[in-house]
C-alpha positions as protocol buffer text, in pm:
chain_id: "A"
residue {
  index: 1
  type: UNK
  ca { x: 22022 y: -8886 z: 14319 }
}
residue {
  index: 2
  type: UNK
  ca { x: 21723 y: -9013 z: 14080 }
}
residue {
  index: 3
  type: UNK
  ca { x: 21512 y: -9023 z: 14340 }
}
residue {
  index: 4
  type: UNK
  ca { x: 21554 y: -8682 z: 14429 }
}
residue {
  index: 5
  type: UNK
  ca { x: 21562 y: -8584 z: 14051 }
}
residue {
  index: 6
  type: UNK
  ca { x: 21221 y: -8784 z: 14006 }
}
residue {
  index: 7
  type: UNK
  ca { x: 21085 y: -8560 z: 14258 }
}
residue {
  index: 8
  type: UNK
  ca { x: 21238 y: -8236 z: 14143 }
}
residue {
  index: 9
  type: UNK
  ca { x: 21092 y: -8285 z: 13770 }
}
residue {
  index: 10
  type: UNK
  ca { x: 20734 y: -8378 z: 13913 }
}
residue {
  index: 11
  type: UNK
  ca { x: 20788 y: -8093 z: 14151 }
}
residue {
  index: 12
  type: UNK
  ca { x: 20843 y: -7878 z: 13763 }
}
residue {
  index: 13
  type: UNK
  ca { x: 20543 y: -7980 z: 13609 }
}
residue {
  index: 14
  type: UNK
  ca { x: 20332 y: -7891 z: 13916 }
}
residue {
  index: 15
  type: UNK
  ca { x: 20481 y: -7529 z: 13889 }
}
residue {
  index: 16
  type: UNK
  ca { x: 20429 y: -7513 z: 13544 }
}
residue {
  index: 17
  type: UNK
  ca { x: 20081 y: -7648 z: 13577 }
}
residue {
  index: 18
  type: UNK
  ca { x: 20029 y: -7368 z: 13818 }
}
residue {
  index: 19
  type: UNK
  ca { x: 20168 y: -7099 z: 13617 }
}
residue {
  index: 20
  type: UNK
  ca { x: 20473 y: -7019 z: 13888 }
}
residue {
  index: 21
  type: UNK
  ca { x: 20719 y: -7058 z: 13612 }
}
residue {
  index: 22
  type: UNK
  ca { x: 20574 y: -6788 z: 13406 }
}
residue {
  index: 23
  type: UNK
  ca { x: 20512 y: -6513 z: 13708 }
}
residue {
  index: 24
  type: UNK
  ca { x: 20778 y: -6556 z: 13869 }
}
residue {
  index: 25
  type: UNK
  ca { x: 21026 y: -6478 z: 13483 }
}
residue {
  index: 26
  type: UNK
  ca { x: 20765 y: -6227 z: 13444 }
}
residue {
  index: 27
  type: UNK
  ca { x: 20770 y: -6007 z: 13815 }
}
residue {
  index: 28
  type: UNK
  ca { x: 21172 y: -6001 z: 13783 }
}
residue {
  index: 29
  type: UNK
  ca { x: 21206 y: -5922 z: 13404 }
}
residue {
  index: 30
  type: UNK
  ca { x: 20932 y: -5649 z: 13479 }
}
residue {
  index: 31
  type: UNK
  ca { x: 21066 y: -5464 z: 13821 }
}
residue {
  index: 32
  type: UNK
  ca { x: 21425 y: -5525 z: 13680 }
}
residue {
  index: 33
  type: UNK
  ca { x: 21339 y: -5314 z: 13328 }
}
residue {
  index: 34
  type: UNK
  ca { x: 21173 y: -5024 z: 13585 }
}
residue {
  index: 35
  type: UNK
  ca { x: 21480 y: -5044 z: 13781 }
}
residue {
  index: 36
  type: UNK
  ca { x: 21721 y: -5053 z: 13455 }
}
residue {
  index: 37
  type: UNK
  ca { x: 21522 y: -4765 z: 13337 }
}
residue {
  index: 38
  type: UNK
  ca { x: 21472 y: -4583 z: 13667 }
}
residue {
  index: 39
  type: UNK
  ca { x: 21707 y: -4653 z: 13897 }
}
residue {
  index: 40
  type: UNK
  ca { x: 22038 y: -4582 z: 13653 }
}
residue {
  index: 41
  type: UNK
  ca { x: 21966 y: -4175 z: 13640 }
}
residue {
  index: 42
  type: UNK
  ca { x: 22231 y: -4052 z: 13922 }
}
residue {
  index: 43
  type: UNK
  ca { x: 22534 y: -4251 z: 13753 }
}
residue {
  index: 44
  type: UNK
  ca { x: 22689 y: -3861 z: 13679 }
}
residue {
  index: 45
  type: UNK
  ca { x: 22668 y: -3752 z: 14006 }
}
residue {
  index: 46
  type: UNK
  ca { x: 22797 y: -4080 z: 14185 }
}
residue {
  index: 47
  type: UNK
  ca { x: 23102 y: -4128 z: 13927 }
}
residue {
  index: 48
  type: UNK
  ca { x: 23010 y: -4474 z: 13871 }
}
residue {
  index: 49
  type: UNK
  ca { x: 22885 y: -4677 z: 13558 }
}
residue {
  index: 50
  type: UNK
  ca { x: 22520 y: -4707 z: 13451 }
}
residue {
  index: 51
  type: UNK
  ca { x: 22521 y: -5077 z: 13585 }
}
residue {
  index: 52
  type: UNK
  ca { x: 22648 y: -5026 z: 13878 }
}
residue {
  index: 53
  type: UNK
  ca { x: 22419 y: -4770 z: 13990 }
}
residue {
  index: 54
  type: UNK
  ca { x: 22133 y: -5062 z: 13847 }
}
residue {
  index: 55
  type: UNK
  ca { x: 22316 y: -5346 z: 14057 }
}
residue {
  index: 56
  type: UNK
  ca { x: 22272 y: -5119 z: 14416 }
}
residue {
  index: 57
  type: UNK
  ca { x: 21891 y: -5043 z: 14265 }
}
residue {
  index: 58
  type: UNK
  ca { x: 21857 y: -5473 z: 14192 }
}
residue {
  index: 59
  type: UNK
  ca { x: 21993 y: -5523 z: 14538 }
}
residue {
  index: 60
  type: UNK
  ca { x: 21738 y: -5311 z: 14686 }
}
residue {
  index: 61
  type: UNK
  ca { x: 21469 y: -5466 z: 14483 }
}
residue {
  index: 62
  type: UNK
  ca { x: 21569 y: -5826 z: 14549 }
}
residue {
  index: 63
  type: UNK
  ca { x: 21605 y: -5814 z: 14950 }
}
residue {
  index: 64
  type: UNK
  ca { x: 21196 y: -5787 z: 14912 }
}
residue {
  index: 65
  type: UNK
  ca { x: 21113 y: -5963 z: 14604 }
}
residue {
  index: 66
  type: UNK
  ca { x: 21328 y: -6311 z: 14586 }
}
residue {
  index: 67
  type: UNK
  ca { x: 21198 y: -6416 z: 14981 }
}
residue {
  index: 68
  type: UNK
  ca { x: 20878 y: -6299 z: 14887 }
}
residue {
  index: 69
  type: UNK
  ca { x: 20848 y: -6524 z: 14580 }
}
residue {
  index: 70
  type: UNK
  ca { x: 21055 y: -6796 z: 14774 }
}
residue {
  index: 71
  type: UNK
  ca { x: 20796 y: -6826 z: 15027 }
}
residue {
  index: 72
  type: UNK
  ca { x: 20471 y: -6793 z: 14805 }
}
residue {
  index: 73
  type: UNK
  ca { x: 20628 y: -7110 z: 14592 }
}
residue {
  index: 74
  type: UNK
  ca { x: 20696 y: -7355 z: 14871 }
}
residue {
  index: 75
  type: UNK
  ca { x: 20482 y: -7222 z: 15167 }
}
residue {
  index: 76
  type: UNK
  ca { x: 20235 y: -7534 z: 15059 }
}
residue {
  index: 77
  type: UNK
  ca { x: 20528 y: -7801 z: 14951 }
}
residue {
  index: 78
  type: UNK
  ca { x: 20391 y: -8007 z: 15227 }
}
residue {
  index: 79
  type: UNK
  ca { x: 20083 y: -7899 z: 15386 }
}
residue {
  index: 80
  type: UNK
  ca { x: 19943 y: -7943 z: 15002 }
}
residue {
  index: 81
  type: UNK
  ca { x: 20034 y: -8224 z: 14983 }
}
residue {
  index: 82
  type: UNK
  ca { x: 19859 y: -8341 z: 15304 }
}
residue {
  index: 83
  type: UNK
  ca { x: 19578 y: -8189 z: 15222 }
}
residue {
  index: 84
  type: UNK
  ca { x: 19535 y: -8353 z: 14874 }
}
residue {
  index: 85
  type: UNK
  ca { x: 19569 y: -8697 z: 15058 }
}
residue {
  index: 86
  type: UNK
  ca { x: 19921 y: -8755 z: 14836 }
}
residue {
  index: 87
  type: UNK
  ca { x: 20147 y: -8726 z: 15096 }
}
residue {
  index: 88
  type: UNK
  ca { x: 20130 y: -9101 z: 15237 }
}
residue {
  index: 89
  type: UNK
  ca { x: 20142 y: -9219 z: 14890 }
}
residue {
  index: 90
  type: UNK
  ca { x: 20490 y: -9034 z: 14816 }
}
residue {
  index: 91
  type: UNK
  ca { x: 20611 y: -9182 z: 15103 }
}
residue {
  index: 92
  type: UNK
  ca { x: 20548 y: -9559 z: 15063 }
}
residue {
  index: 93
  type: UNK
  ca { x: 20813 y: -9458 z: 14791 }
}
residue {
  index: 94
  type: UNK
  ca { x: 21172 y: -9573 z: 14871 }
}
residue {
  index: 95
  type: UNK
  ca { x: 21252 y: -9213 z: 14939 }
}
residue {
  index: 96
  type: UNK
  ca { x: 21348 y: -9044 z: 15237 }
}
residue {
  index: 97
  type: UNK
  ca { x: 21183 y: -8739 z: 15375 }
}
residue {
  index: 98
  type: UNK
  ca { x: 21507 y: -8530 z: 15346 }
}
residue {
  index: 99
  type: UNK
  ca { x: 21519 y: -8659 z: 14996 }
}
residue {
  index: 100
  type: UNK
  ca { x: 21199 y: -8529 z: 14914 }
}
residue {
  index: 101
  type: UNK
  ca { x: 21263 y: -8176 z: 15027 }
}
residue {
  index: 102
  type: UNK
  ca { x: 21583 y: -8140 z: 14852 }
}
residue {
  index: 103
  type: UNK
  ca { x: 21430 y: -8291 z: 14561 }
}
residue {
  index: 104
  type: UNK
  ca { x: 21140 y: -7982 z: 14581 }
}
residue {
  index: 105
  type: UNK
  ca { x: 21479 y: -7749 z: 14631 }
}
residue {
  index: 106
  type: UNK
  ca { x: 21593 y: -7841 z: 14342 }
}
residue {
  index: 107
  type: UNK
  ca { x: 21307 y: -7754 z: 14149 }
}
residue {
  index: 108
  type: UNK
  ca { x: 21193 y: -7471 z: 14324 }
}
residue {
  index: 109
  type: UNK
  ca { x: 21516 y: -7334 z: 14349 }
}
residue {
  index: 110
  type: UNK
  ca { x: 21554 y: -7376 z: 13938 }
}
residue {
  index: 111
  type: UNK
  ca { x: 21245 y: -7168 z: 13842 }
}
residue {
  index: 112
  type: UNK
  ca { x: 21411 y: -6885 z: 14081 }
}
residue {
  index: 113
  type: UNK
  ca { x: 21740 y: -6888 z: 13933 }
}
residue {
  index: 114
  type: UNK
  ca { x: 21558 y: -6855 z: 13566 }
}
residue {
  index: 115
  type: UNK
  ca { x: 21355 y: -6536 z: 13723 }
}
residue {
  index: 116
  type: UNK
  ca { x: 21675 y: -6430 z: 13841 }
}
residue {
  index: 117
  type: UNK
  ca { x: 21856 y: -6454 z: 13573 }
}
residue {
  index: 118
  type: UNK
  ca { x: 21650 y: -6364 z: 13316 }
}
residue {
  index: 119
  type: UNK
  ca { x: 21569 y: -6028 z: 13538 }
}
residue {
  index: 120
  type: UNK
  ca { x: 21878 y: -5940 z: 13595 }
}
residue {
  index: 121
  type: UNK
  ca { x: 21974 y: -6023 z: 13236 }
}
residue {
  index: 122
  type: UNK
  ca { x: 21730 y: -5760 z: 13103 }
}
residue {
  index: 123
  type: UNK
  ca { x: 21857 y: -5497 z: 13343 }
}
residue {
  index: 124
  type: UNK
  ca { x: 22219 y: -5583 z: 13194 }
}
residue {
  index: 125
  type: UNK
  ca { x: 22117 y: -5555 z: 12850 }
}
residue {
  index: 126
  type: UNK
  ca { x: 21933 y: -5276 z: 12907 }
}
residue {
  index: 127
  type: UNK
  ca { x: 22195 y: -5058 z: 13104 }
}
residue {
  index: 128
  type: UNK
  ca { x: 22494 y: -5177 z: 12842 }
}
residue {
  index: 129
  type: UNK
  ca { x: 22283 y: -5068 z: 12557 }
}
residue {
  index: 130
  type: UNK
  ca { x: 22314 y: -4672 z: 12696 }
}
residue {
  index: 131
  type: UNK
  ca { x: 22618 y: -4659 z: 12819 }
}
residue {
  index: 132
  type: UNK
  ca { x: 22920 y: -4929 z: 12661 }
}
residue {
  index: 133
  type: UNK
  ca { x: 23118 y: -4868 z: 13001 }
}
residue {
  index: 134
  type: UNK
  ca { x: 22876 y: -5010 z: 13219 }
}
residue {
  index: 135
  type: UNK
  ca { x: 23049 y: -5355 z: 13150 }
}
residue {
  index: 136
  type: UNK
  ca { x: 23256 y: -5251 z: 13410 }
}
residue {
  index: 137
  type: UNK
  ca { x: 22949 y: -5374 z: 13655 }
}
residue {
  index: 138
  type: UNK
  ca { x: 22934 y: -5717 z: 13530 }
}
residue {
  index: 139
  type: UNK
  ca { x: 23140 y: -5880 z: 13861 }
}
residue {
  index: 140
  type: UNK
  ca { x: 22898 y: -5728 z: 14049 }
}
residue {
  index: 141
  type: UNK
  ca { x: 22587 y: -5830 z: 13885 }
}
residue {
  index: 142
  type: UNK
  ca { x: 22737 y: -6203 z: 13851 }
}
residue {
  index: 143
  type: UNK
  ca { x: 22781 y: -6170 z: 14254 }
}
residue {
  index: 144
  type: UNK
  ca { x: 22425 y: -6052 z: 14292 }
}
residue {
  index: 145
  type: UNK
  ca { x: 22320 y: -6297 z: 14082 }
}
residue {
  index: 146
  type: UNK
  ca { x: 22466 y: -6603 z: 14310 }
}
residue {
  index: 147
  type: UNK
  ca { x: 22381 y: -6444 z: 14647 }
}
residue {
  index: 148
  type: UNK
  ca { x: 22012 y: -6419 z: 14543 }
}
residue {
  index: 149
  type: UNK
  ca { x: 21994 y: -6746 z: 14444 }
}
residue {
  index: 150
  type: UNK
  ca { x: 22111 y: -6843 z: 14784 }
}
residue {
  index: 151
  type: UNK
  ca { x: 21896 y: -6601 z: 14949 }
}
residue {
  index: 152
  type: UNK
  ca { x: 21609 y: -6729 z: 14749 }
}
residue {
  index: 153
  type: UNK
  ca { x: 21682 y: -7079 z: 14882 }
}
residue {
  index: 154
  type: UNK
  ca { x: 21700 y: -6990 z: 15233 }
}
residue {
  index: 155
  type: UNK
  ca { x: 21358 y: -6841 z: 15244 }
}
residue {
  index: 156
  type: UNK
  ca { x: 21251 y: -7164 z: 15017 }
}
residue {
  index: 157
  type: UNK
  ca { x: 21366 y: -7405 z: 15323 }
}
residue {
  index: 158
  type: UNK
  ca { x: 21196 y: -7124 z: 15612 }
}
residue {
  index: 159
  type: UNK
  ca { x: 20885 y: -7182 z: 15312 }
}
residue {
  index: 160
  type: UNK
  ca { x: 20907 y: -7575 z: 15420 }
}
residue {
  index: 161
  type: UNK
  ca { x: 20958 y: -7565 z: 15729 }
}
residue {
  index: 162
  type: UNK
  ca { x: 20644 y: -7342 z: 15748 }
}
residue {
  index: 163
  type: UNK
  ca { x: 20473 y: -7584 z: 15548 }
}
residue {
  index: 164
  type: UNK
  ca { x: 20539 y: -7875 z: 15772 }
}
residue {
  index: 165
  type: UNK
  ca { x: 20424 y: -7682 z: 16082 }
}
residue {
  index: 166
  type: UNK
  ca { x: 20080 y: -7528 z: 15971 }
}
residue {
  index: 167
  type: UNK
  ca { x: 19950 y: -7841 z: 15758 }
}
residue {
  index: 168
  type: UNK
  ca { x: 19708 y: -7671 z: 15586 }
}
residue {
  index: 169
  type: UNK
  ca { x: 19786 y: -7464 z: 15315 }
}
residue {
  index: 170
  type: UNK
  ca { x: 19568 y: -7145 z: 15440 }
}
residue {
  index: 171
  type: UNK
  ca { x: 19766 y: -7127 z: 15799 }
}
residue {
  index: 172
  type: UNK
  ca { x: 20068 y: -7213 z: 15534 }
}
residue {
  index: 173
  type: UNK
  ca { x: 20017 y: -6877 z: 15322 }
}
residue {
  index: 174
  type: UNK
  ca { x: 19940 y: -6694 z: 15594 }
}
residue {
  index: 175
  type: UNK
  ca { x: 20253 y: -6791 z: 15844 }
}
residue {
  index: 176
  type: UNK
  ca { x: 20463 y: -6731 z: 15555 }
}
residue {
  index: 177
  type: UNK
  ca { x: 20327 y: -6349 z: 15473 }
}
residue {
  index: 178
  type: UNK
  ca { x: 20382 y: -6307 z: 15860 }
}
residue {
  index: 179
  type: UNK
  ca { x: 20740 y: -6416 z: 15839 }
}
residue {
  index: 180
  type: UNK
  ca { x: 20816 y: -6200 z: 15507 }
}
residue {
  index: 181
  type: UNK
  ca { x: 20667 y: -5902 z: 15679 }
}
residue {
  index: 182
  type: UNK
  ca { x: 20869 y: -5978 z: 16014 }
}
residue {
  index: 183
  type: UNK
  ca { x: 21212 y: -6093 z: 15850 }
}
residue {
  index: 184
  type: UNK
  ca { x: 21225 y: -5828 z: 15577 }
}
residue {
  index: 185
  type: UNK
  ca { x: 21003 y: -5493 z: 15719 }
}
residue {
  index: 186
  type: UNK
  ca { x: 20969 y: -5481 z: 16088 }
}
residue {
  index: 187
  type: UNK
  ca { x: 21345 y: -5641 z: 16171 }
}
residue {
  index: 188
  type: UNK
  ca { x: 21521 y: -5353 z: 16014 }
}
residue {
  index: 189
  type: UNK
  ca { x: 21246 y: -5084 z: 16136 }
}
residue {
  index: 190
  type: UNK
  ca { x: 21304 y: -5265 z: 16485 }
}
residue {
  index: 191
  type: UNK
  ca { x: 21690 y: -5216 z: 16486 }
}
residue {
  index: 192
  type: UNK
  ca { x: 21662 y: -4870 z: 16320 }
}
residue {
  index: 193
  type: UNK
  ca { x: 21453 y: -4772 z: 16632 }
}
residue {
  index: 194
  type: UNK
  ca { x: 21706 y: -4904 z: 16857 }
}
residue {
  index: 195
  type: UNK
  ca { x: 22044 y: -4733 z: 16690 }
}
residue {
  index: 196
  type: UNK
  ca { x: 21832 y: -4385 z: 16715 }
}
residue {
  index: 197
  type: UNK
  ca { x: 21737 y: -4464 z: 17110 }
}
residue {
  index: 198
  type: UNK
  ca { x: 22119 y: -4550 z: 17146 }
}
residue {
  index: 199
  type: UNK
  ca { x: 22227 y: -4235 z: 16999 }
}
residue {
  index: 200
  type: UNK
  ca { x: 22591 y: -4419 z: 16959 }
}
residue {
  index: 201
  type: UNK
  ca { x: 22581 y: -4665 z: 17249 }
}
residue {
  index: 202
  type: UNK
  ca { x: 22687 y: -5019 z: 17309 }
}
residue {
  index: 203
  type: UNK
  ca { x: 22387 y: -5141 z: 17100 }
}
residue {
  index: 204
  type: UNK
  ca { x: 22524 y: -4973 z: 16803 }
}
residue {
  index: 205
  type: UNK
  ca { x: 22901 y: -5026 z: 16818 }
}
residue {
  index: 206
  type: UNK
  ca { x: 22869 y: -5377 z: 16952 }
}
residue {
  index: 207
  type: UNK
  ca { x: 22483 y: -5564 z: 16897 }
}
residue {
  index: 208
  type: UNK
  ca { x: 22413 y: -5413 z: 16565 }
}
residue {
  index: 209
  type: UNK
  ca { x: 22631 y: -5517 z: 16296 }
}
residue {
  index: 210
  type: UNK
  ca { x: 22588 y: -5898 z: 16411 }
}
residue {
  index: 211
  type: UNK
  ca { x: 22205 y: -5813 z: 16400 }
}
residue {
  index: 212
  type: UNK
  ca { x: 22222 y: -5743 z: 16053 }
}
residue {
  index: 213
  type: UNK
  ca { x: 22423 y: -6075 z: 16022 }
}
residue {
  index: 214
  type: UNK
  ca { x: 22194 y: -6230 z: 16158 }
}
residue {
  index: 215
  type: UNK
  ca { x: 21882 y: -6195 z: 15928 }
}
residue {
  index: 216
  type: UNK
  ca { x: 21964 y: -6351 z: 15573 }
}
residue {
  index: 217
  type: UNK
  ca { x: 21850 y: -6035 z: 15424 }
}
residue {
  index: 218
  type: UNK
  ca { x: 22047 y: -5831 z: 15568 }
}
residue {
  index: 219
  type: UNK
  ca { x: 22332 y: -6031 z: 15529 }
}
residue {
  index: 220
  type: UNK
  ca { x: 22276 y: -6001 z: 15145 }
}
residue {
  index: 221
  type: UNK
  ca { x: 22236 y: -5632 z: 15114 }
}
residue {
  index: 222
  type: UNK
  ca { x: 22532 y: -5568 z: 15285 }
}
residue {
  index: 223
  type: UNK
  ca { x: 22745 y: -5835 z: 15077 }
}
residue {
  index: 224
  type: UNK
  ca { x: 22646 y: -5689 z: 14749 }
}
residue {
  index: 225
  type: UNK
  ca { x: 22708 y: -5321 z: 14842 }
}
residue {
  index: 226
  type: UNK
  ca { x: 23007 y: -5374 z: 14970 }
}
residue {
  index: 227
  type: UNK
  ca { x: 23154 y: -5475 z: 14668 }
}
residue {
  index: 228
  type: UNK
  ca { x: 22924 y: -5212 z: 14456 }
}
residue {
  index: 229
  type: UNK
  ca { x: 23093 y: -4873 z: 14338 }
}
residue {
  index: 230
  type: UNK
  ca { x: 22785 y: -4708 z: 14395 }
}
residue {
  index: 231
  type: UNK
  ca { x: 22719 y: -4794 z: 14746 }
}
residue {
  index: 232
  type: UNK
  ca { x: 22627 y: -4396 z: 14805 }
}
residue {
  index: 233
  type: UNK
  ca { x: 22277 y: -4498 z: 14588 }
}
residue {
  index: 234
  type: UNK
  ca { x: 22155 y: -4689 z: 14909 }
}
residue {
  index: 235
  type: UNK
  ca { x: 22300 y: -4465 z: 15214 }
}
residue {
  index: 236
  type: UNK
  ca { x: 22133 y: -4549 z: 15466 }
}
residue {
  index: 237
  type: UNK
  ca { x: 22303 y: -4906 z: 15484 }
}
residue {
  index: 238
  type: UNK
  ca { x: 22615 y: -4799 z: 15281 }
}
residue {
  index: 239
  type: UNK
  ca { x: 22819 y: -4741 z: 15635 }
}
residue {
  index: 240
  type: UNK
  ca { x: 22737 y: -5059 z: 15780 }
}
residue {
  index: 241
  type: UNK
  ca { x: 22826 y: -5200 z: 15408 }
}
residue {
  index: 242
  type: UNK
  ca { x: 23154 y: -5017 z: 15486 }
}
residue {
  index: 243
  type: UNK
  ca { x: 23219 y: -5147 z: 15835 }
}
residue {
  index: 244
  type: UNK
  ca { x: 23089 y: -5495 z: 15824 }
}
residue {
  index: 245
  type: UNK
  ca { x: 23396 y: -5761 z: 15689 }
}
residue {
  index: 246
  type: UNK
  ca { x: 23285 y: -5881 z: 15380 }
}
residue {
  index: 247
  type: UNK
  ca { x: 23388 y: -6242 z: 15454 }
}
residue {
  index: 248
  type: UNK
  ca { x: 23125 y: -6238 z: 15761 }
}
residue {
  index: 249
  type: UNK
  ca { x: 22819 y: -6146 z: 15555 }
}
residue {
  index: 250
  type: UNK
  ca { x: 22958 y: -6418 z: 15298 }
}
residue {
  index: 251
  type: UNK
  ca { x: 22947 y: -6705 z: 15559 }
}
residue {
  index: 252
  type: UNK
  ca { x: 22585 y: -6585 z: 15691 }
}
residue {
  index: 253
  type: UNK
  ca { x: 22414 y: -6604 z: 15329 }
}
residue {
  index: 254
  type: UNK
  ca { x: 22633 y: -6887 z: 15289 }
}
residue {
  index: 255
  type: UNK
  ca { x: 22507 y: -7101 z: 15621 }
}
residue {
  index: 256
  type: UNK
  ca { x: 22167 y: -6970 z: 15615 }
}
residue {
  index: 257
  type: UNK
  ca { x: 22009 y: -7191 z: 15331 }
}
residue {
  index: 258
  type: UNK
  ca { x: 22148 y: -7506 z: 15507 }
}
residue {
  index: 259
  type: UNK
  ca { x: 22046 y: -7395 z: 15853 }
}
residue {
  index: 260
  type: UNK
  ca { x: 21632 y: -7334 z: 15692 }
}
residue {
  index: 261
  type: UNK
  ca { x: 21659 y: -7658 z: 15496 }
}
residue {
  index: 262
  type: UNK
  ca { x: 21756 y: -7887 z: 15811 }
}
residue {
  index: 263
  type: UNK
  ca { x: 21520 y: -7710 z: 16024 }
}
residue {
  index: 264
  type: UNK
  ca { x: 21221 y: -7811 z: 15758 }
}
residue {
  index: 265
  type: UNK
  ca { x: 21369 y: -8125 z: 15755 }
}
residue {
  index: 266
  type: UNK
  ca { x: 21327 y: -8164 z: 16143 }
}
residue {
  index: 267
  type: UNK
  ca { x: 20980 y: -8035 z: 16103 }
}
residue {
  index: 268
  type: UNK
  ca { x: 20871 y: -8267 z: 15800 }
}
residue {
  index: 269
  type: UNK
  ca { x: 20990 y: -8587 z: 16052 }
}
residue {
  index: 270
  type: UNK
  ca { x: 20721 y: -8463 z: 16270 }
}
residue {
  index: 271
  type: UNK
  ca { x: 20409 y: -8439 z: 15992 }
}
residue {
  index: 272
  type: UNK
  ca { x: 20253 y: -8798 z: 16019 }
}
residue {
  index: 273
  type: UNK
  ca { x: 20025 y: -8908 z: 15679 }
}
């Protein structure tokens, strides 16, 4: 546990040295005031509370924005450090490679959680300072809150595992922008092509729901609008929100972040220094 916590605070300083501390607070706080602000204006005609209403807009804007800043902050965790020449140093260390990922989890995973929370914080404020009822949506901010801290660390370990496979930072970045566009943008335009070629076939009553559960992302949205009163602010997944058992997008957001950390752990073993 030291040695992992050794790691995780040098693994700090380096993002504070680089200023990821700072952008990532500020890209949350700012897209979750818009959102507050924005996003809250139907709450008459959907019969639910201001917060609410914010928590379905959040959910929306954190499928994109949490893998996107997941990636950005670990897609070099290990090809930087080959390419700085640092990387057979830290491992003359009595440390094992698994122990230095989860030690740059840690940390990387911490400055997300403060975006997180501090975004989502500001949307809270914000929507509870209009309306006095929209305490009513606190459950369903804290669960958003969780789940995209555990979505945020399953596109951290898919960020590794990147890492370890391009060694070079620039293949790095741009694997990991491939994989955010695939993952998040052209899966769901992929399926939505295939339920309207169906037209209420075997593909939709039997493949697609576990091909939502199946992308992290997915999984996610559907978790946190299942249990949002205002599920009719994001209709075109609010069905599949409806139909989907809760428990079985649970388990998927749940088993993804350990699934992407062993599978950059597999692909570290295989980086020589």
């Amino acid at each position: 546990m030291n040695r992992i916590l050794a790691i995780a605070g040098t693994e700090s300083r380096i993002a504070l040295r680089n200023r990821w501390v700072s952008i990532a607070v500020a890209m949350m706080g700012l897209f979750a005031l818009v959102l507050s602000a924005a996003g809250s204006s139907p709450t008459g005609a959907l019969g639910a509370d201001r917060l609410s209403v914010t928590v379905a807009s959040l959910t929306s804007l954190s499928v994109y924005l949490i893998p996107l800043m997941a990636l950005l902050m670990s897609f070099d965790a290990i090809a930087g450090e080959v390419e700085r020449g640092t990387l057979p140093l830290l491992l003359t260390y009595p440390v094992s490679r698994a122990e230095v990922l989860i030690g740059k989890l840690v940390a990387h995973l911490a400055i997300l959680s403060l975006a997180v929370a501090v975004g989502f914080g500001i949307a809270s404020i914000a929507a509870i300072a209009q309306d006095r009822g929209a305490v009513a949506g606190l459950p369903s901010l804290w669960r958003l809150l969780w789940s995209s801290v555990l979505l945020g660390a399953t596109f951290i370990g898919v960020g590794y595992a990147i890492s370890a496979f391009a060694r070079r930072p620039s293949g790095a970045a741009g694997l990991a922008i491939g994989f955010w566009l695939v993952a998040i943008v052209l899966y769901d335009l992929g399926l939505l092509a295939a339920v309207v070629a169906d037209s209420g076939g075997t593909f939709t009553t039997n493949v697609f729901p576990y091909a939502l559960l199946a992308n992290p992302a997915d999984a996610f949205r559907l978790f946190n609008l299942a249990a949002s009163q205002a599920t009719a602010a994001a209709a075109g997944v609010a069905g599949a929100a409806n139909t989907i058992p809760v428990w079985q997008s649970l388990a998927s957001i749940i088993l993804w972040p350990a699934v992407t950390l062993g599978l950059a752990v597999l692909a570290f073993r295989r980086v020589t220094p």
